[in-house]
N, C-alpha and C positions, 0 to 999 in steps of 0.2 A: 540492486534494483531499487526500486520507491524514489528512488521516490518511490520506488515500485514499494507496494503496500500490499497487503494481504488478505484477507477476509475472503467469504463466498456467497453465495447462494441466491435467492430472487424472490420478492415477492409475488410477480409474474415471471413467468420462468425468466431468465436472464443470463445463465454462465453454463458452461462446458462441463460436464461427468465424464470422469474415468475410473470404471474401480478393475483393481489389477488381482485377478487371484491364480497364482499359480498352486494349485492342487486342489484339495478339501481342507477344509481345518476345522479344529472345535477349540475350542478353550481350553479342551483339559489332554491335550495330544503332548506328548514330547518330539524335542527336535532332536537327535542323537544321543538321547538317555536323558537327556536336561529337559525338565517341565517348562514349557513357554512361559507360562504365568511365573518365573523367577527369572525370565532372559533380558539380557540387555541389546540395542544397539547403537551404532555408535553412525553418525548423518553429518552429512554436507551444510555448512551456518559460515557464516562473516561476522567479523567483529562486530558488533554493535555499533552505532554510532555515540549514542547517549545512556545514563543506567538506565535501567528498566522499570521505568516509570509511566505504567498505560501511554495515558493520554499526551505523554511527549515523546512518543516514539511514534513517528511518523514516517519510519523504514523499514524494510523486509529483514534486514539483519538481527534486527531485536526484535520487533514484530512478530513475527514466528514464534518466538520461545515465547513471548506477552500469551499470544493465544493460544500454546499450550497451558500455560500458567494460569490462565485466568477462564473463568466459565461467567455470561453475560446474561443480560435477560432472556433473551433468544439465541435459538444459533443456528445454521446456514446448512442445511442438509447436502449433503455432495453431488445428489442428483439434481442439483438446481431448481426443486421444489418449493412451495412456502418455507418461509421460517417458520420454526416451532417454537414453543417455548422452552429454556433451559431453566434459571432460575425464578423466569416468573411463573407465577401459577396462574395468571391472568393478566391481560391488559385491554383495558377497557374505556369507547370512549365514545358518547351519541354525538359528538360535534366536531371530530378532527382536530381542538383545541385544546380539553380539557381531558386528561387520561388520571385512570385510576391504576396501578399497578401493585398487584400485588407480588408477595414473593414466598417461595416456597419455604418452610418451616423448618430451620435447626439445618439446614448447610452451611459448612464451616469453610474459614480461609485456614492455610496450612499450622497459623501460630496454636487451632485450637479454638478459636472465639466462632461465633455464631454473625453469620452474615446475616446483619437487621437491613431496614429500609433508611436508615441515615447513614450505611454506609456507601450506597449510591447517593442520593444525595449531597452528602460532605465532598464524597468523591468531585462530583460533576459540578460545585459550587466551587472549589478550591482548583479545577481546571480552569473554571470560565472567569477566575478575576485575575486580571492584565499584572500585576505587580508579579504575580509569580510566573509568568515568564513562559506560559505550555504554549508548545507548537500547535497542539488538539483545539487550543482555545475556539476556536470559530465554529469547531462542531454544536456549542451549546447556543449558536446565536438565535435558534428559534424560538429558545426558551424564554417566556416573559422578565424583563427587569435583566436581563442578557446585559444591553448598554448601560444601567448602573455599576456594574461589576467590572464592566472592561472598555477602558478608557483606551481611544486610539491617539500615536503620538499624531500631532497637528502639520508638525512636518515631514514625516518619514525618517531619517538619516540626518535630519538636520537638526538645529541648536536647543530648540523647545523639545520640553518635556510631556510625555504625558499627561494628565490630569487625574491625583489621586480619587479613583473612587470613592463613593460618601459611603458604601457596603460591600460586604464581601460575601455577601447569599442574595443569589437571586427570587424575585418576588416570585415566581412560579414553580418552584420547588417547594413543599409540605411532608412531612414527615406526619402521616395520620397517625397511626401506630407501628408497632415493632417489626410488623410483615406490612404493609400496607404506605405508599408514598402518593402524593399525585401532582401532576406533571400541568401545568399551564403554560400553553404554547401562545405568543403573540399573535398570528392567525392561525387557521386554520390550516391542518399542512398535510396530505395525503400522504406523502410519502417517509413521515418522519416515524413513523412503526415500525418500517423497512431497514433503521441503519442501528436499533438498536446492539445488532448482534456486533459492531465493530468495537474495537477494541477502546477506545474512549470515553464508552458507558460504562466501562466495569468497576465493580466494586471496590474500594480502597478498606482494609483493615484499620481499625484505631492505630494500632503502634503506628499507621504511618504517619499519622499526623503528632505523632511526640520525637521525631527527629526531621531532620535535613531529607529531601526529594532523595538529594546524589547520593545520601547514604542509604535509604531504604534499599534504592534502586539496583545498590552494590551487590546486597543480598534479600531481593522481593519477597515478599508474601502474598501469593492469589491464594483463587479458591479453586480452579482446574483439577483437571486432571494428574496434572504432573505437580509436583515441590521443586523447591529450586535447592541444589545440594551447595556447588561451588561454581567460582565463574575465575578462569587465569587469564588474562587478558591476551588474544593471536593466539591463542593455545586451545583452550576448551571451558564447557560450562556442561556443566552436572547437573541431570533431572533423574528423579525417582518417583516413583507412583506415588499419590497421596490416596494412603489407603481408607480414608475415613472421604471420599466421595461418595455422594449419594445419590449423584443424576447419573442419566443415561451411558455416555457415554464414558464407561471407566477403563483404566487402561488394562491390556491383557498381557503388558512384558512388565518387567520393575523397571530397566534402568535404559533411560535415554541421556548419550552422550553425543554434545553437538560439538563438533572438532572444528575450528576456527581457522579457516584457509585464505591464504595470501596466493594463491595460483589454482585457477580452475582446473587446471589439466594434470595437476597434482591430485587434487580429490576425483579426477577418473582414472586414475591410474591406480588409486587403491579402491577404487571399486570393482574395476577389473582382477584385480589382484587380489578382492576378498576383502582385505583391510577397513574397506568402507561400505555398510549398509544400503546407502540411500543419496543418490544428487540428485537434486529436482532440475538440471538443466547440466545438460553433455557439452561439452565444453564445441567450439565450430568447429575446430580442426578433425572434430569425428563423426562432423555428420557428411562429410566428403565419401561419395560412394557407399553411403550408408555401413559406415564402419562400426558405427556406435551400436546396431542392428546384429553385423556381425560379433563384434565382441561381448554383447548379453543376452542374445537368442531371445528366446519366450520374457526376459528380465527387461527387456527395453520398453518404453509405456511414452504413447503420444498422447496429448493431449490438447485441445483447444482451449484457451483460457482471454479472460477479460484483460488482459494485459496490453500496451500500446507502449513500443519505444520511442521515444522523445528527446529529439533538442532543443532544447532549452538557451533564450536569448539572455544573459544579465542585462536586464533595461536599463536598470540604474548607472549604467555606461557608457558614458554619452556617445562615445562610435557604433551603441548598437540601437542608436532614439530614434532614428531616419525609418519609419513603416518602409520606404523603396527600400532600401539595405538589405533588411529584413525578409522582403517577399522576392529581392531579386536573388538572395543565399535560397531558398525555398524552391522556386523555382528552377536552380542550377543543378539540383538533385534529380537522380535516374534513379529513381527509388523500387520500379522493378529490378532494374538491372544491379541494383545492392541485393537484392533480396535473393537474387537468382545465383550471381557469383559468389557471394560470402557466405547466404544460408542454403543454398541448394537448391532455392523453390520451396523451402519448408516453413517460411513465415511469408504471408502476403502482405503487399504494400499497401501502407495505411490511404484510406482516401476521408478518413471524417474526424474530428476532433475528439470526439468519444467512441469511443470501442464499438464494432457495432454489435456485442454483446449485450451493451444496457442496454434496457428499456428506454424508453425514447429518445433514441438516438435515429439522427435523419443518417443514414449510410451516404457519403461521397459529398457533403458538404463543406468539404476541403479545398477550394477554389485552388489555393497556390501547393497542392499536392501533386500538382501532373509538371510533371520536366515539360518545358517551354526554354529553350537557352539564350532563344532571339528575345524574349522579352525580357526575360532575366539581364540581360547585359543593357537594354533599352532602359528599365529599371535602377542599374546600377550608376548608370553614365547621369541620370538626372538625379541622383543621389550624391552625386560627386567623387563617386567612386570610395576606397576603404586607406586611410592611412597605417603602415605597417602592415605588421604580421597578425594574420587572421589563424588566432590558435583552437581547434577544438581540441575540448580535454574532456576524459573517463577514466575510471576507475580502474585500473592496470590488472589487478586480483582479479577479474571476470573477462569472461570472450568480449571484449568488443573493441579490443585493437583493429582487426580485419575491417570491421565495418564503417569504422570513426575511422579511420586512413582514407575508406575507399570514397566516404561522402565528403573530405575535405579534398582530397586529389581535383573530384569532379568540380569542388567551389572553384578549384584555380584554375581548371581546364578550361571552365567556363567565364568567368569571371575575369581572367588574368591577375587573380589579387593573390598576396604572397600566402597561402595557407596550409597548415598541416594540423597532423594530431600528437597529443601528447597523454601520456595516458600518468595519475597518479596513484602513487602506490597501493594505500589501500582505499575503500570503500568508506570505511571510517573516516581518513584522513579527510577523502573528498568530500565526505556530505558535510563536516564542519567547519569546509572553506564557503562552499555552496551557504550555509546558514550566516556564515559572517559574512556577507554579499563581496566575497573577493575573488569571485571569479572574475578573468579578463578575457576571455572570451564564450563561444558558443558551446553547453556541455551537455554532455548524454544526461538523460533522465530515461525515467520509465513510470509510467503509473499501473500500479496494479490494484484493479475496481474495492474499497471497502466494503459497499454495499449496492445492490444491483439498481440503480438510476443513473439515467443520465445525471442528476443532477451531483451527483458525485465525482463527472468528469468537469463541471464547470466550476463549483463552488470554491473548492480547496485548490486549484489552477490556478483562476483567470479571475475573482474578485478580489477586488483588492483587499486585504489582510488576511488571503486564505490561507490556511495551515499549511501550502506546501507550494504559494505562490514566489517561489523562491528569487524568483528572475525581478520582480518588483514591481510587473506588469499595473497598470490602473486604468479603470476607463468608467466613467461614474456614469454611464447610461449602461453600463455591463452589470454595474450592479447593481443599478433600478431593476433594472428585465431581471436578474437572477432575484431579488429581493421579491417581485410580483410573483414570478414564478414559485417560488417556495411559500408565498402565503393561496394557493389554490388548494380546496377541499376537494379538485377536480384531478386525477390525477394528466388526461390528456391536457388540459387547459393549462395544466404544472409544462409540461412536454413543450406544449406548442411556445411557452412563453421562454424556455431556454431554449426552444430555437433561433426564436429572433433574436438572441443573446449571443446566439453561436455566428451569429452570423456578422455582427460586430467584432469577436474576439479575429474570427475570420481572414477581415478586412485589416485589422492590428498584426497579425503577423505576431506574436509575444513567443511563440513557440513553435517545430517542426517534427509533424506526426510523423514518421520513415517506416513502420511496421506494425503488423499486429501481431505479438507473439503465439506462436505453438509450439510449447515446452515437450522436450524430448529428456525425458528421465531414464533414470534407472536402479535397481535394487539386486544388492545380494543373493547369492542360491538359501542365503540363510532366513531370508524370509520366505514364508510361506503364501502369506496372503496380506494384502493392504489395499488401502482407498487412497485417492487422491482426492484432496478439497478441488473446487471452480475454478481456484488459479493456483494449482500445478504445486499447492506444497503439500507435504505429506500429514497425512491423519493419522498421528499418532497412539492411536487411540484404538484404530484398527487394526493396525500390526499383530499379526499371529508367526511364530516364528516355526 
């Protein structure tokens, strides 16, 4: 997934609740003579792409385990309620621009030390300047003195360098005292309260700054609810309670083992079989006459989630530069009729660029979302048609063989250009081909919402240098309107301005919306009771066994 990403919840409501309880439960209940509060379980995870360093993971693979690991200012309540506050004790601000935050007193990261107000700060300063290299980098760009910190290269891929920063701390960032930080934003920004709970604001410990990113990363220290034990790489990674937690949500089993799978239908077979706790997604082959229903009774859990599947153009390629190219593969897609044969009718087809989960998101302003084949081929003919093999590629380890086949089959059915799918082995492999821009043709993505706005479906996409604009997309009137849109104190007037933005990305063609997900999970007889977050991954925290 991430591109599919993670996080939940809404400042206006915005995301999907499911809390799944099979029985009663209390904290202090046993599961077959074994007290719960000493149980372990052992859950459905992917390689990682990158170590485990917040603000550079910007995949669901690592991701997940980051925000077990890590506890943020706010965090995302599962009913898709406001955010609340987690580590802060306040954040406060009469102008949209200027916030005062404070932080709750003597919560600790797992080494032991006391998380002060520099260690956001250091954290969020040491993301946002460009020599070191974060994917997150773009989350900090509201922040004032943002462009001192992080220089963009002048060419992209080409021969010029970036330009050394003259600092490496942004002017907007203050360290008042030991609890107490405040926040200077370039304008005014309604909705920047909204994203603190993702994982990119979180605190970094001192030891991490007395070594290397990748070695912190090896072996992380948050301040979450869980510790991190060990990490085998395709194999597993070890969490244990961190029992000197002091906020809300603490865990009620000790030990979470995330087991690291290279085939989806292998971790439902030992789900089925006992072996495996928890899959946040049933592989396709089981939602065929609702098998996956049958095979876990009352244990099967649907949910609606902010999630959108996506292909994704490498632009940086000059056979995919052609906007006709582009909108005629778009329009060669029966994106019902994928939805219907491959997922059953269980995920509806996409019709809008952002979820219509977010918050201001216009629903069906997807123009080149509707199967059209006469235009598509009109399209294609004044584009000059596709030299070679038009390959789409995905991630082999997850269901989306079935679907990546059946939307390139339609490209040639339609189209007559020579295309197939090809899927690579792991998730891993693929997202650090994706990040080296050496993709050669059109590949699955998936976005799963960080924090509930639209503008979370446009910023990190479709502006140019966003944290997860993978494909290389640019359109510098896309990033005026998104740049306008993110300095409103208004929250509609924020809306209305990525819509006109949307509506350029639109007409660009840079990417292909095919579905909105609705995750079909499942758990164990050996859980008793859990919650699912907004999008569809398990709350660890909740777990009663």
């Amino acid at each position: 997934m991430r591109v599919s990403k993670r996080a939940s919840g809404a400042i206006a409501v915005g995301a999907a609740f499911a809390l799944v309880a099979s029985g009663c439960s209390s904290d202090s209940e046993s599961n077959e003579g074994g007290n719960s509060a000493d149980g372990a379980i052992t859950i459905h995870g992917v390689q990682p792409e990158n170590p485990l360093v917040p603000a550079n993971t910007t995949e669901t693979g690592g991701g997940k385990v980051i925000d077990w690991m890590w506890t943020g200012l706010v965090e995302y309540p599962n009913d898709g309620s406001a955010p609340r506050n987690a580590v802060a004790e306040s954040i406060e601000t009469t102008d949209s621009k200027v916030f005062t935050i404070k932080i709750k007193q003597d919560t600790k990261f797992h080494d032991g030390t006391v998380v002060k107000a520099k260690n956001f700060v250091d954290a969020w300063n040491w993301a946002a300047y460009s020599p070191n290299g974060v994917q997150g980098a773009s989350f900090f760009a509201d922040i004032q003195g943002f462009d001192d910190v992080n220089k963009a290269d002048p060419d992209g891929e080409g021969p010029q360098q970036a330009p050394e920063p003259t600092t490496d701390k942004m002017s907007g960032l203050k360290v008042v005292d030991d609890w107490t930080f405040e926040v200077t934003l370039e304008a005014p920004t309604a909705v920047w309260p909204t994203k603190l709970g993702y994982s990119a604001y979180v605190p970094l410990p001192d030891a991490f700054f007395t070594q290397k990113p990748e070695d912190f990363g090896r072996k992380p220290i948050g301040n979450g609810p869980v510790k991190f034990v060990s990490w085998e790489d395709n194999v597993l990674i070890k969490l244990t309670r961190f029992d000197d937690y002091t906020l809300r949500d603490k865990m009620k089993i000790k030990d979470v083992d995330v087991k690291l799978y290279q085939d989806e239908s292998a971790a439902y077979s030992d789900l089925v079989s006992g072996n495996l706790d928890w899959v946040e997604q049933v592989p396709v082959s089981a939602l065929a006459g609702d098998k996956w229903k049958q095979d876990l009774g009352d244990r099967a859990i649907t949910t609606t989630t902010p999630i959108t599947g996506i292909i994704a153009f490498p632009v940086y390629d000059k056979r995919y530069q052609d906007v006709r190219l582009r909108k005629a593969v778009s329009l060669s897609i029966n994106r019902q009729e994928v939805v219907d044969k491959i997922f059953f009718g269980t995920r509806p087809p996409a019709t809008s660029w952002a979820n219509p989960l977010a918050p201001g998101t216009v629903d069906g302003n997807c123009t080149v979302c509707t199967y059209n084949p006469e235009e598509a081929k009109k399209l294609y003919a004044e584009a000059g048609g596709f030299e070679g093999e038009m390959v789409f590629y995905y991630n082999a380890d997850s269901s989306h063989k079935e679907w990546m086949e059946a939307v390139a089959q339609q490209v040639k059915t339609t189209l007559g250009v020579e295309a197939r799918a090809e899927g690579m082995p792991t998730f891993a492999v693929f997202r650090q081909a994706i990040n080296a821009k050496q993709m050669k043709g059109p590949y699955r993505a998936a976005w799963q919402q960080d924090y509930p706005d639209v503008e979370n479906w446009i910023n990190p996409l479709y502006v140019t240098g966003g944290s997860s604009n993978d494909g290389g997309y640019s359109n510098p009137q896309v990033d005026a309107l998104a740049k306008e849109a993110g300095a409103q104190a208004d929250l509609a007037a924020s809306h209305a301005k990525f819509a006109e933005a949307v509506k350029l990305i639109d007409a660009d063609v840079p990417a292909l919306p095919i579905y909105y997900y609705a995750n079909q999970a499942g758990h164990s007889e050996k859980i008793k009771k859990l919650e699912v977050t907004a999008v569809g991954e398990l709350d660890i925290t909740s777990v009663e066994l």
